[in-house]
Residue frames as a rotation matrix with the C-alpha (Angstrom) as fourth column:
UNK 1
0.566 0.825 0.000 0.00
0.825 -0.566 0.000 0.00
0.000 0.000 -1.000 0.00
UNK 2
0.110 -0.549 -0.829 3.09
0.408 -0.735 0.541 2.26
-0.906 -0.398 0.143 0.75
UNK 3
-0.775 -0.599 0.200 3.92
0.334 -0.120 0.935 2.31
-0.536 0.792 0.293 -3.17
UNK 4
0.543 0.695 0.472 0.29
0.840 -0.451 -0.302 3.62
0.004 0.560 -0.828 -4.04
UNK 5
-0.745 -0.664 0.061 0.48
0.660 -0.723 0.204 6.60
-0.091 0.192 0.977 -5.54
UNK 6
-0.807 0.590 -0.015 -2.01
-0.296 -0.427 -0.854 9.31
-0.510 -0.685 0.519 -5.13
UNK 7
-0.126 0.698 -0.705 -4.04
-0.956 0.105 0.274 8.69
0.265 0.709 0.654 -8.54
UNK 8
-0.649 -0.260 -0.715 -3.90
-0.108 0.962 -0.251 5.48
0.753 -0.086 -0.653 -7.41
UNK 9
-0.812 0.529 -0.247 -5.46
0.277 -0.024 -0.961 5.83
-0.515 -0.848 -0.127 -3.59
UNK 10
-0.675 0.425 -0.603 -7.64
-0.580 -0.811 0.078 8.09
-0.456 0.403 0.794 -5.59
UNK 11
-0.261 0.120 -0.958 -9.12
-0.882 0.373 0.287 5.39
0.392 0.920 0.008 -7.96
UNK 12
-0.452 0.233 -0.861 -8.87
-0.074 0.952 0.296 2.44
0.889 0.198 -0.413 -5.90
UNK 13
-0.868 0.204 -0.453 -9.83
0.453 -0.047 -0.890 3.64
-0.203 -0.978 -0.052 -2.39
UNK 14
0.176 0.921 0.348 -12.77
0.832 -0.328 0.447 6.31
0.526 0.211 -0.824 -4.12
UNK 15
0.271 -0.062 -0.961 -11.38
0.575 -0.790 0.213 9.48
-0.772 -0.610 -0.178 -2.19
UNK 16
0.506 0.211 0.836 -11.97
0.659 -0.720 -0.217 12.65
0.556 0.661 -0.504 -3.96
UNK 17
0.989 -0.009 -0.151 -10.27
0.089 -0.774 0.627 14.84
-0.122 -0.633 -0.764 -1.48
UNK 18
0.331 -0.944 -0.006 -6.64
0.142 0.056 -0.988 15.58
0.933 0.326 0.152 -2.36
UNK 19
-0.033 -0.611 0.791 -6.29
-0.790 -0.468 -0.395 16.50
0.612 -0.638 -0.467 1.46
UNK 20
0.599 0.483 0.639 -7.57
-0.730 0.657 0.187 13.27
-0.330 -0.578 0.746 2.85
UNK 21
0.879 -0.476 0.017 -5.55
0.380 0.679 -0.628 11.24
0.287 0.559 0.778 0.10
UNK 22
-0.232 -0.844 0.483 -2.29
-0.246 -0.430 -0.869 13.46
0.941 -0.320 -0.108 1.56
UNK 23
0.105 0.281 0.954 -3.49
-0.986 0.158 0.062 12.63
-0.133 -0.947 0.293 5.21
UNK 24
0.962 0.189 0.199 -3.46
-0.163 0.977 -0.137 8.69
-0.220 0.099 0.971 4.04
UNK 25
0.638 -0.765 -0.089 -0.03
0.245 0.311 -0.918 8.85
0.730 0.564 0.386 2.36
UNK 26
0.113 -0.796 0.594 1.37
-0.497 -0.564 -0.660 10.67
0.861 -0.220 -0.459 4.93
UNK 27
0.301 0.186 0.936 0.27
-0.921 0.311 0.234 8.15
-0.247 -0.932 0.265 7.59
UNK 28
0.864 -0.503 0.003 1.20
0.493 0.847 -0.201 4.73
0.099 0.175 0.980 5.80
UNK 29
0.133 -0.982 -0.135 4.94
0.168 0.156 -0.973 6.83
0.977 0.106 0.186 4.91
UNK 30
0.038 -0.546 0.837 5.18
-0.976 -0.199 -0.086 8.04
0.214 -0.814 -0.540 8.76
UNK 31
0.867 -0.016 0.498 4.25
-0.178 0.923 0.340 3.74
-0.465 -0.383 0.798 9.77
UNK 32
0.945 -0.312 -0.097 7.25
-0.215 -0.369 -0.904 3.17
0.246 0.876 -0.416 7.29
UNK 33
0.421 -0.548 0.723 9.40
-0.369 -0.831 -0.415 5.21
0.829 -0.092 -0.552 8.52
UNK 34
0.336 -0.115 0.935 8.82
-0.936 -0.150 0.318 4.40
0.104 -0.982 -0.158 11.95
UNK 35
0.844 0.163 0.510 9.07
-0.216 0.975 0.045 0.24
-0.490 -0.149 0.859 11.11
UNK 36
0.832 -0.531 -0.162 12.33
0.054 0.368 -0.928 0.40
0.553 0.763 0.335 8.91
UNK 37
0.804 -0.441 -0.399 15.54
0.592 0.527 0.610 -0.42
-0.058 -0.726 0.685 10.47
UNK 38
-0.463 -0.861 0.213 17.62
0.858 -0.495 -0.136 2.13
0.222 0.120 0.968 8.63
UNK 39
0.588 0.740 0.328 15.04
0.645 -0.673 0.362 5.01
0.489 -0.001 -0.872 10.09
UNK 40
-0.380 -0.920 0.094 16.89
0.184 -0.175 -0.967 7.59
0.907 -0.350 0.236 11.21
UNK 41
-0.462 -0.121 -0.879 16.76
0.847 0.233 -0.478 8.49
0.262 -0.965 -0.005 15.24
UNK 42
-0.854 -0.512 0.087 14.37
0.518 -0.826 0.223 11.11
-0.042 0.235 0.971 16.34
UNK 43
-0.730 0.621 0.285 11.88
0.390 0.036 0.920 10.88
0.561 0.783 -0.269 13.97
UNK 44
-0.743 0.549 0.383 8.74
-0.658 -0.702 -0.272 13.16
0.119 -0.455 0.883 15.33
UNK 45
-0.681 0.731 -0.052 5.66
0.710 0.640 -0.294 11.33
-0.181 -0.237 -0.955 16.74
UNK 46
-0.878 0.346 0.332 1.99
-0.117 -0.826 0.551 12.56
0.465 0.445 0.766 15.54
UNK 47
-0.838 0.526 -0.145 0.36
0.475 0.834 0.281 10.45
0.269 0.166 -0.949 17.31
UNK 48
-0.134 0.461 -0.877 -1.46
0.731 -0.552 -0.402 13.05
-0.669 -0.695 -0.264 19.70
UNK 49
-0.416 0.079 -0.906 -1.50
0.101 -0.986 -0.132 15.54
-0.904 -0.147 0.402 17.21
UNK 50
-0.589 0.576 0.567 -4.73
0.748 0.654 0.113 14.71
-0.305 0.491 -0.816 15.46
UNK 51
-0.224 0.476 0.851 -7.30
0.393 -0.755 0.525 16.93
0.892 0.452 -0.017 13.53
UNK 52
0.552 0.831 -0.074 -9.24
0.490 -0.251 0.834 17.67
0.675 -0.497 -0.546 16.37
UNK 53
0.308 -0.448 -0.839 -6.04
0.670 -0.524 0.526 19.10
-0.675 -0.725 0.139 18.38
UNK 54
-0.811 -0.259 0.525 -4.88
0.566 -0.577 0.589 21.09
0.151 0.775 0.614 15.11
UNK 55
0.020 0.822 0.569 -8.86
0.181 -0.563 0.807 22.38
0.983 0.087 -0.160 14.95
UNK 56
0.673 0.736 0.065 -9.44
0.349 -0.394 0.850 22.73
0.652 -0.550 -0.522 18.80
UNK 57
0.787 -0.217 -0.578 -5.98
0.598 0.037 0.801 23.67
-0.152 -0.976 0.159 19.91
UNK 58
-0.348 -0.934 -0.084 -3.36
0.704 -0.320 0.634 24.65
-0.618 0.162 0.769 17.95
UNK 59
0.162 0.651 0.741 -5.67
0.779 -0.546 0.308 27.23
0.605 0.528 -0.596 15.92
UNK 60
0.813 0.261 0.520 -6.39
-0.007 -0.889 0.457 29.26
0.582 -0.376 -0.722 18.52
UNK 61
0.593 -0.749 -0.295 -3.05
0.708 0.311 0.634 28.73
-0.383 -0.585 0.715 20.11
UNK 62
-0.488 -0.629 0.605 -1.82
0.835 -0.136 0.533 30.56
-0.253 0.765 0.592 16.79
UNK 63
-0.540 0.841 -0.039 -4.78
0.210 0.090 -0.974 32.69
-0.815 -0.534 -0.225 16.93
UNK 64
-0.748 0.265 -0.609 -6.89
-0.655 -0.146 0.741 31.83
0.108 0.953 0.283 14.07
UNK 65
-0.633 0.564 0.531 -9.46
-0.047 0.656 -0.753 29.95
-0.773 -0.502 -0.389 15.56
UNK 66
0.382 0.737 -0.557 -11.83
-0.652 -0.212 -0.728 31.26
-0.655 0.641 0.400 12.78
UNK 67
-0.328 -0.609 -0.722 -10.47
-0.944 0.218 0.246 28.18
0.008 0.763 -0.646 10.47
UNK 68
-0.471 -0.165 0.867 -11.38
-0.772 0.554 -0.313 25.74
-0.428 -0.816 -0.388 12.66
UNK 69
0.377 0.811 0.447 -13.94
-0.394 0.577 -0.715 23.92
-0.838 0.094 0.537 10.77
UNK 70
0.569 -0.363 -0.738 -12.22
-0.775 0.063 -0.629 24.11
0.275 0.929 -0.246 7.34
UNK 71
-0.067 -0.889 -0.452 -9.75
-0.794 0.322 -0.516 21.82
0.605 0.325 -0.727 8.96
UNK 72
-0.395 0.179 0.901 -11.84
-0.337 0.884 -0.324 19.79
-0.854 -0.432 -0.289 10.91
UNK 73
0.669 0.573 -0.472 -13.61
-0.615 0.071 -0.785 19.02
-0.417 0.816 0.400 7.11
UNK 74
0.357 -0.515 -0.779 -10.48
-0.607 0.506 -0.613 18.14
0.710 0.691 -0.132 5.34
UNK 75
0.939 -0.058 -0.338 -9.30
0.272 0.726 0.632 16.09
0.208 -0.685 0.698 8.49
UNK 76
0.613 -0.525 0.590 -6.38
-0.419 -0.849 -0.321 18.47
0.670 -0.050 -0.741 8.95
UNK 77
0.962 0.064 -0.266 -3.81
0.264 0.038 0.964 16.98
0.072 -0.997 0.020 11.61
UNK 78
0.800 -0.256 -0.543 -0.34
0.197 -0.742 0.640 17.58
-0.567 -0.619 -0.543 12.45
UNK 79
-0.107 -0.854 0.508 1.68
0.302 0.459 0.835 15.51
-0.947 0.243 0.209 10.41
UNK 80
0.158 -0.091 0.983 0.18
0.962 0.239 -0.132 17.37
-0.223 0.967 0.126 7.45
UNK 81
0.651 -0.135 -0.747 0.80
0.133 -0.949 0.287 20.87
-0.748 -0.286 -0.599 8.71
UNK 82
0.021 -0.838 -0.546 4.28
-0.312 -0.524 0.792 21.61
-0.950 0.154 -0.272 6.82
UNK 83
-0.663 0.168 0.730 3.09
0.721 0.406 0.562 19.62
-0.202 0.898 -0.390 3.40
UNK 84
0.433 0.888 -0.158 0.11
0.744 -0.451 -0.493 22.27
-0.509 0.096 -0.855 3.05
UNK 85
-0.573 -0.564 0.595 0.89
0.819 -0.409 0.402 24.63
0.017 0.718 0.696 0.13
UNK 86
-0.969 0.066 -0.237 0.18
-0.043 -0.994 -0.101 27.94
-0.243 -0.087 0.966 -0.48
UNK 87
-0.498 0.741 -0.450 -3.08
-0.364 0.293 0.884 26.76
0.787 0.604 0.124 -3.42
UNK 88
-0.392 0.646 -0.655 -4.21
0.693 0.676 0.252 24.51
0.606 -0.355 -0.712 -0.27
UNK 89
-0.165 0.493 -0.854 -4.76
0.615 -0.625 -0.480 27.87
-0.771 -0.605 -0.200 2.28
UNK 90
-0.759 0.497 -0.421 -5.88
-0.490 -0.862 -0.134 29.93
-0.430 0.105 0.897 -0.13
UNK 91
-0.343 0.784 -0.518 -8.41
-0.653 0.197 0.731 27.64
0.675 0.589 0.444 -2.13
UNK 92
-0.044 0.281 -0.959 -9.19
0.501 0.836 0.222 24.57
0.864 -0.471 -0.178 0.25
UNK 93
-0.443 -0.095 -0.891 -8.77
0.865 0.217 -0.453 26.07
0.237 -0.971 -0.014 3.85
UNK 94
0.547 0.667 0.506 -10.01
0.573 -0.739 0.355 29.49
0.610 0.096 -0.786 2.68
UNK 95
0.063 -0.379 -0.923 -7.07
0.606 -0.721 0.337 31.49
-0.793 -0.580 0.185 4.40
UNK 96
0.418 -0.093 0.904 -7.37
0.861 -0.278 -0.426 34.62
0.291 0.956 -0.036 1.79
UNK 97
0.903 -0.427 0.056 -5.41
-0.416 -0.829 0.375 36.97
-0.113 -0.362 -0.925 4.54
UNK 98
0.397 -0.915 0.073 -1.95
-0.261 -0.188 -0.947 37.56
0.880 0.357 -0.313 3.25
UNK 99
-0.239 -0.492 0.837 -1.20
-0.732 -0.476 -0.488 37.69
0.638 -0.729 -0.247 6.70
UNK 100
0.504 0.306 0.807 -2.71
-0.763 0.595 0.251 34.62
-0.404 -0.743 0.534 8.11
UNK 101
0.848 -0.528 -0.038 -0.66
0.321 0.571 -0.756 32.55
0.421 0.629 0.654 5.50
UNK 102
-0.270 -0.953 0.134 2.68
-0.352 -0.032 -0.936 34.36
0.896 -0.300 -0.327 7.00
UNK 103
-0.093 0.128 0.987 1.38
-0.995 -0.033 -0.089 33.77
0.022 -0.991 0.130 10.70
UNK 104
0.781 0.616 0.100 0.47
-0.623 0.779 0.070 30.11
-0.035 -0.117 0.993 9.51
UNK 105
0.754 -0.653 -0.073 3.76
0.261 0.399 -0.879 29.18
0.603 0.644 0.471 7.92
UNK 106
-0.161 -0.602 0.782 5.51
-0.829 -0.348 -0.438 30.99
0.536 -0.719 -0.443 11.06
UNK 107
0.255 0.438 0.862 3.80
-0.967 0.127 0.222 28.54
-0.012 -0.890 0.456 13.31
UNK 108
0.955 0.126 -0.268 4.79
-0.267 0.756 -0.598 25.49
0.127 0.643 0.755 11.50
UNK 109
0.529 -0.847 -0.043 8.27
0.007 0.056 -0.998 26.43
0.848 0.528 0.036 11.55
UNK 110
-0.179 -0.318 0.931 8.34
-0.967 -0.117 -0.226 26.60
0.181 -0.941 -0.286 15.33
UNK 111
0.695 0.392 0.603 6.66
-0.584 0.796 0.156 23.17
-0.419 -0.461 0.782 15.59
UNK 112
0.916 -0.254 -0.311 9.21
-0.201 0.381 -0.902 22.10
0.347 0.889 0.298 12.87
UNK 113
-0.024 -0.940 0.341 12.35
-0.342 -0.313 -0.886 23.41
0.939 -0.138 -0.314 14.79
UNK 114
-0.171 0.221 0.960 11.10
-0.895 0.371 -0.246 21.91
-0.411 -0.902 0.135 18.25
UNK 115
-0.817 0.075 -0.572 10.18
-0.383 0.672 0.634 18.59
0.432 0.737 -0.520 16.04
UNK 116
-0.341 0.940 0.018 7.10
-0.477 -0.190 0.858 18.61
0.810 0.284 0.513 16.96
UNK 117
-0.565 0.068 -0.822 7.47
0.653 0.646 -0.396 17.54
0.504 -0.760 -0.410 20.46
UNK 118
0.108 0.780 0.616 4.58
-0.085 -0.610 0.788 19.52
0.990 -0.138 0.001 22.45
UNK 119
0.627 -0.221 -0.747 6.00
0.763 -0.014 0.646 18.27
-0.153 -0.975 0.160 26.20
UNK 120
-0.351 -0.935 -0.042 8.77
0.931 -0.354 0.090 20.47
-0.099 -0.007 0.995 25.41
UNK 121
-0.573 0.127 0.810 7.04
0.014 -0.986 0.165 23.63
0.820 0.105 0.563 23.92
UNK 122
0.530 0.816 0.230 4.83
0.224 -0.396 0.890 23.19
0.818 -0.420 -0.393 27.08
UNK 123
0.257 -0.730 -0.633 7.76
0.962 0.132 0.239 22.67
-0.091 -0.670 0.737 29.51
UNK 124
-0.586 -0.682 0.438 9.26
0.792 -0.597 0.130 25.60
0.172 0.423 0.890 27.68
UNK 125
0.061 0.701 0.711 5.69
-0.066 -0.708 0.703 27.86
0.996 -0.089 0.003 27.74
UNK 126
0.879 0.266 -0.395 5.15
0.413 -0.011 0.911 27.04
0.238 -0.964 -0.119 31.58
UNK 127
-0.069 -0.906 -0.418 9.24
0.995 -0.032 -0.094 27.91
0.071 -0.422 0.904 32.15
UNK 128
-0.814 -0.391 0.429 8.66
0.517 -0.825 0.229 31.64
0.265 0.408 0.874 30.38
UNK 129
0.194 0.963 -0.184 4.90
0.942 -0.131 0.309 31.97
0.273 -0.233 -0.933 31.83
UNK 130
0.706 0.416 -0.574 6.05
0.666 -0.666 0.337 35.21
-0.242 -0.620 -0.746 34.00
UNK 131
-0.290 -0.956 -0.055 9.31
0.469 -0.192 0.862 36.07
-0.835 0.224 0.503 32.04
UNK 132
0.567 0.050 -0.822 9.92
-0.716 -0.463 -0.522 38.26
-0.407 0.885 -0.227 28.74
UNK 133
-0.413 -0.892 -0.185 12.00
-0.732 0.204 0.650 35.53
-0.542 0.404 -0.737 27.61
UNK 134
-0.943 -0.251 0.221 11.59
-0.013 0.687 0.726 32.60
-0.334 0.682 -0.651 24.78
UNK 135
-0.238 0.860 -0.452 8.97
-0.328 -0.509 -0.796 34.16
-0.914 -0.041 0.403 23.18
UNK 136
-0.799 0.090 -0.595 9.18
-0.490 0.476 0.730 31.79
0.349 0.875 -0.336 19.91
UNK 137
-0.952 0.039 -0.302 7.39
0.213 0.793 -0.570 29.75
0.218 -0.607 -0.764 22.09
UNK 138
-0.951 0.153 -0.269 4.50
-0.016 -0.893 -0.451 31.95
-0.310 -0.424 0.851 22.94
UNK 139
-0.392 0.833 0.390 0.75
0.916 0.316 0.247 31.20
0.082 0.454 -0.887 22.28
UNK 140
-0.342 0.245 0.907 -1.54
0.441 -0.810 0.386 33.90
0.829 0.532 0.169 21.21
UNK 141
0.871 0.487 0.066 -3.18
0.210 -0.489 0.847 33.91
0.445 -0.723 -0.528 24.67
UNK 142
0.221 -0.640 -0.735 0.25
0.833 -0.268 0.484 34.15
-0.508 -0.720 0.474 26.70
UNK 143
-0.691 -0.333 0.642 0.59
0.695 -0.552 0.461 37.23
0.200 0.765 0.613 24.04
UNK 144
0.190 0.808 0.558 -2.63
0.004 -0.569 0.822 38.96
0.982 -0.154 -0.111 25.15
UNK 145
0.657 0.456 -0.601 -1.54
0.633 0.099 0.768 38.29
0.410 -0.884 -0.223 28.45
UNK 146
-0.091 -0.995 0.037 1.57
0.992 -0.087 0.092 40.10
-0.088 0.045 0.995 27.95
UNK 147
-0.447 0.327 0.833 -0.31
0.193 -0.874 0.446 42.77
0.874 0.360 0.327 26.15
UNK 148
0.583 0.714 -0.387 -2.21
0.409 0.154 0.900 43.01
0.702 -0.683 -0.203 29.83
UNK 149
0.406 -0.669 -0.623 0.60
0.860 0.050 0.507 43.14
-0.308 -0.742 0.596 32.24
UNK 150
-0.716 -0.698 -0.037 2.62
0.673 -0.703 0.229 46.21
-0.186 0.139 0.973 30.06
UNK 151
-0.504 0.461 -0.730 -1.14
0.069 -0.822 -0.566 48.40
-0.861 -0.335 0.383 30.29
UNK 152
-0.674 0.240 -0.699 -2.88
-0.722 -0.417 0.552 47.35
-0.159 0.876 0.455 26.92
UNK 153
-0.891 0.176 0.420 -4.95
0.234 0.968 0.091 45.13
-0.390 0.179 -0.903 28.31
UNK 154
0.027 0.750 -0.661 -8.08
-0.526 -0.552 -0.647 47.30
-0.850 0.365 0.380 26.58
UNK 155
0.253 -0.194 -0.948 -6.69
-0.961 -0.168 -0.222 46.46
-0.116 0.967 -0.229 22.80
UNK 156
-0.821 -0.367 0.437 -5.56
-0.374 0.924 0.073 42.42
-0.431 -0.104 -0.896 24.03
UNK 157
-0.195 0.378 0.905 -8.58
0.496 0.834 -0.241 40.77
-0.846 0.401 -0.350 22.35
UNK 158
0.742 0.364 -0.563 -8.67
-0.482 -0.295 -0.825 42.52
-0.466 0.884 -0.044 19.38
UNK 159
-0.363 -0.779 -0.512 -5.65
-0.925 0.233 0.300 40.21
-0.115 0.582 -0.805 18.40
UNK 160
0.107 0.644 0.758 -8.04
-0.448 0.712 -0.542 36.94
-0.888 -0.281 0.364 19.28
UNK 161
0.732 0.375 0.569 -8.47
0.263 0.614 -0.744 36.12
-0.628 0.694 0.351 15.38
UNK 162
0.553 -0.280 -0.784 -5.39
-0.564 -0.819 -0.105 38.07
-0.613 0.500 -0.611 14.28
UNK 163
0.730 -0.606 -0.316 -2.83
0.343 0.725 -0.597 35.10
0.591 0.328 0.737 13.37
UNK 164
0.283 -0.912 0.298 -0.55
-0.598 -0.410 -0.688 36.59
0.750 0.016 -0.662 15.94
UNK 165
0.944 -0.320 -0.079 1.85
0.252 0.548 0.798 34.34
-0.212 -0.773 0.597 18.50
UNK 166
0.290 -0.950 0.116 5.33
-0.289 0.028 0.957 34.24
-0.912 -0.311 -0.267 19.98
UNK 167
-0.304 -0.799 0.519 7.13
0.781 0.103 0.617 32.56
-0.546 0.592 0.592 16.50
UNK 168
0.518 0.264 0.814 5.49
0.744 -0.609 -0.276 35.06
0.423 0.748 -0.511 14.24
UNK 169
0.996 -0.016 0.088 7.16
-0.071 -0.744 0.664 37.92
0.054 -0.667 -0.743 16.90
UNK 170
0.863 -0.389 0.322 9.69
-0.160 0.394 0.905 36.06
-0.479 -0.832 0.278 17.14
UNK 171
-0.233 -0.632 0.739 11.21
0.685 0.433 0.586 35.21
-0.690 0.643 0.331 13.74
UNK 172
0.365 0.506 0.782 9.67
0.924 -0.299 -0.238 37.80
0.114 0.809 -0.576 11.54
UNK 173
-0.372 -0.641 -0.672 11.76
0.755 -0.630 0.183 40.68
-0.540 -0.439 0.718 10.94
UNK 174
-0.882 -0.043 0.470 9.69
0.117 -0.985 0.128 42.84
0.457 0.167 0.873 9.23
UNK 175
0.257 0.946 -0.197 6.86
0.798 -0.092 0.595 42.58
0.545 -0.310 -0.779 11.70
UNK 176
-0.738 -0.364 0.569 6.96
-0.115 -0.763 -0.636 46.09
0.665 -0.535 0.521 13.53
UNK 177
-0.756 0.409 -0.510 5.34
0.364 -0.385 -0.848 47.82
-0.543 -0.827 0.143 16.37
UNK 178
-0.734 0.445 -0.513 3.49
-0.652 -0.673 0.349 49.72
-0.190 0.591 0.784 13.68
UNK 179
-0.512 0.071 -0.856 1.98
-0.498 0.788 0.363 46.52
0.700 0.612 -0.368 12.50
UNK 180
-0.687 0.350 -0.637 1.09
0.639 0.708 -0.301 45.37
0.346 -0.613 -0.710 15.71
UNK 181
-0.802 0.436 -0.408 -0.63
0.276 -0.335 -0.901 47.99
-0.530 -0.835 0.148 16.79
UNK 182
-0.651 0.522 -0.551 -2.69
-0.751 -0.546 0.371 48.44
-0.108 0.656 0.747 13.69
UNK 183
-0.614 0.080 -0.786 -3.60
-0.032 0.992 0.126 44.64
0.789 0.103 -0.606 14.33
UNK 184
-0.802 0.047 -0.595 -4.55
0.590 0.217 -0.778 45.77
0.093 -0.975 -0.202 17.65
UNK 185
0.139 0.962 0.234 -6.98
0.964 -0.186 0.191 48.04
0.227 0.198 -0.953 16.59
UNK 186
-0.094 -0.205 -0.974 -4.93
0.596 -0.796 0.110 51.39
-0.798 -0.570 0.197 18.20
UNK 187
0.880 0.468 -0.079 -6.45
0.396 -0.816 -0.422 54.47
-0.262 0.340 -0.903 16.77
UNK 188
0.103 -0.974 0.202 -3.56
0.991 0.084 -0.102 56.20
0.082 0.211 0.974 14.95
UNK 189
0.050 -0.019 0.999 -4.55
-0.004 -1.000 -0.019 59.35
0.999 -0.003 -0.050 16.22
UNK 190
0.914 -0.378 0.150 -3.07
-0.108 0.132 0.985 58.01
-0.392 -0.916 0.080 20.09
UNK 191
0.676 -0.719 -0.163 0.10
-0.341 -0.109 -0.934 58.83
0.653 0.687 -0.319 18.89
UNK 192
0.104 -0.495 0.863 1.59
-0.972 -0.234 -0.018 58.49
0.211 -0.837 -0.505 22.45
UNK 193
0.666 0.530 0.524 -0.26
-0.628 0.778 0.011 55.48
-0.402 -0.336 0.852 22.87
UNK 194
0.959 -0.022 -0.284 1.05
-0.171 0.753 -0.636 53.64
0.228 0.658 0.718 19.80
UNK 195
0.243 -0.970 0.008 5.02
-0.523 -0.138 -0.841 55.18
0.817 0.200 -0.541 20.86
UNK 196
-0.334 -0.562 0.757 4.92
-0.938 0.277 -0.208 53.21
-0.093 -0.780 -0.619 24.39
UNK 197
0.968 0.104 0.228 3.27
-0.095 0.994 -0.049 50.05
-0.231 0.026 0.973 22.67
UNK 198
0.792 -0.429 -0.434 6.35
-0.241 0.434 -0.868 50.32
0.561 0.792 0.241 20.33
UNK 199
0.066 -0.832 0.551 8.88
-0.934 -0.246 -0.260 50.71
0.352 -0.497 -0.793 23.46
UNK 200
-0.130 -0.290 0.948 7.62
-0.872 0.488 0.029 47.99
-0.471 -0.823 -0.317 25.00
UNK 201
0.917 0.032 0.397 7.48
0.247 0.737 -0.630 45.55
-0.312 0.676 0.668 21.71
UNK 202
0.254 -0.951 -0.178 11.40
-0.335 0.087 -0.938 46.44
0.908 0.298 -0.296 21.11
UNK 203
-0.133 -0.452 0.882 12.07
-0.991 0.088 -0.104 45.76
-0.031 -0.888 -0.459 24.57
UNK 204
0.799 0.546 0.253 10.32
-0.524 0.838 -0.152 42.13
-0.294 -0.011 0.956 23.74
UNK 205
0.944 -0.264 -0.200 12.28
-0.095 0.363 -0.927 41.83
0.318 0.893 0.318 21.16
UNK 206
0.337 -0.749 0.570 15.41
-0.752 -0.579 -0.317 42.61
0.567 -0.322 -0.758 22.98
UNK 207
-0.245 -0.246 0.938 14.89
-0.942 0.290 -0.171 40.48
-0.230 -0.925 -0.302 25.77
UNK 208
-0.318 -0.236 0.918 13.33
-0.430 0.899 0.082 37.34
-0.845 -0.369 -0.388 24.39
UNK 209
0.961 0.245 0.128 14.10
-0.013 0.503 -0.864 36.85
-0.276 0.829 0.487 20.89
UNK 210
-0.033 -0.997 0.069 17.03
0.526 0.042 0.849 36.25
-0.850 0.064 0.523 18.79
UNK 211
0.778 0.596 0.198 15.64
0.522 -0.439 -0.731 38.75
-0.349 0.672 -0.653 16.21
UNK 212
-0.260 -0.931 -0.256 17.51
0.520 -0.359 0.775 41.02
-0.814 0.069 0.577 14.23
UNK 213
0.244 0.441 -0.864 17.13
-0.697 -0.540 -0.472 43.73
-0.674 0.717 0.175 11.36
UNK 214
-0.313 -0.477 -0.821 18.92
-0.949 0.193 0.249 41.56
0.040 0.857 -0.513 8.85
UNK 215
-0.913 0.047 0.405 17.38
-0.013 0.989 -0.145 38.37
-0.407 -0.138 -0.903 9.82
UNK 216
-0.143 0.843 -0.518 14.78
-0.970 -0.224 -0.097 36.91
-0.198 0.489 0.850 7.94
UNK 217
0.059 -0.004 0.998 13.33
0.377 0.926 -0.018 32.72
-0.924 0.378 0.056 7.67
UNK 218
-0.942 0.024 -0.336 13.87
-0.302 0.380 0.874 31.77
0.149 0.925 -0.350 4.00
UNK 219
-0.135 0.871 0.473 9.87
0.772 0.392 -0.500 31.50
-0.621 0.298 -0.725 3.14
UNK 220
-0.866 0.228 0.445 8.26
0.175 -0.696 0.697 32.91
0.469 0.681 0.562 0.37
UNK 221
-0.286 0.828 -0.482 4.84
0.413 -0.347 -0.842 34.66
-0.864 -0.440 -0.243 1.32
UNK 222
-0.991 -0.078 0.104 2.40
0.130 -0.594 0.793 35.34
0.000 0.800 0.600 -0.68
């Protein structure tokens, strides 16, 4: 069954869904993988990280809850996160913000670089809970809670559906202050306002990222 091929699954199984037929291939090649003696050492585990945690956790974790269904439909789970093309969020998943595609493809690349071990990014989230520090890490709500604690907790759910979290902040160098605070909803006639969000989103940056002007992931966006 490993050596079907998708027209194949397609044809002899009767699945019409190209994401469901990717959700089938990608589970026989992870069994594979996981059964072949020359596998290498490592290898991520998906078991736990099934549509229904993608749709009822890691959404709004990322915050984009407002997807949720689209990806309980196609059967969305974890191991097919980083296979999803651009054609699949904008036609199939219905992401048609520019910006929820970079915020999606941010998030990925944290689960990617942690290999998708989730004791760890929680270990890691509980470690930074009261800290500015490893803010890759960061879920949208420990973001809003942040946004709370430095005096903005007014403007903290207006980021609820925004796609922001801790890797997008974290790894994106041309996200600004500017950016965030238009995200936040800040009136751009509180000039004051917007200059002590921006102090205290370089200071973020400062303290718990490895950020940099000149840094930048290698993704295309579009």
């Amino acid at each position: 069954m490993s050596a079907l091929s998708d027209n194949e699954i397609q044809r002899e199984m009767g699945i019409t869904s190209y994401l469901h037929r990717l959700k089938i291939r990608l589970a026989i090649q992870e069994m594979v993988n996981q059964t072949s003696p020359s596998a290498p050492i490592g290898l991520p585990s998906f078991e736990s990280l099934t549509h229904i945690w993608v749709a009822d956790t890691w959404l709004p974790s990322i915050g984009l809850p407002q997807h949720k269904q689209l990806f309980m439909d196609h059967l969305v789970d974890g191991r097919m996160l980083s296979h999803l093309t651009k054609k699949d969020l904008r036609q199939t998943l219905k992401f048609t913000d520019p910006f929820h595609r970079t915020s999606f493809y941010f998030a990925v690349e944290m689960l990617k670089k942690l290999n998708y071990n989730m004791q760890e990014i929680e270990r890691r989230r509980v470690e930074c809970k009261l800290t500015k520090t490893d803010v890759m890490v960061w879920s949208n709500q420990r973001v809003r809670e942040w946004l709370q604690r430095v005096g903005f907790g007014a403007y903290a759910n207006n980021i609820t559906q925004s796609g922001i979290h801790g890797s997008l902040i974290a790894c994106h160098s041309q996200f600004s202050a500017d950016e965030f605070a238009d995200l936040l909803q800040m009136p751009k006639e509180k000039p004051e306002l917007r200059r002590v969000l921006s102090n205290e989103f370089n200071l973020l940056i400062s303290c718990g990222t490895e950020r940099s002007k000149s840094e930048s992931l290698s993704i295309m966006f579009a």
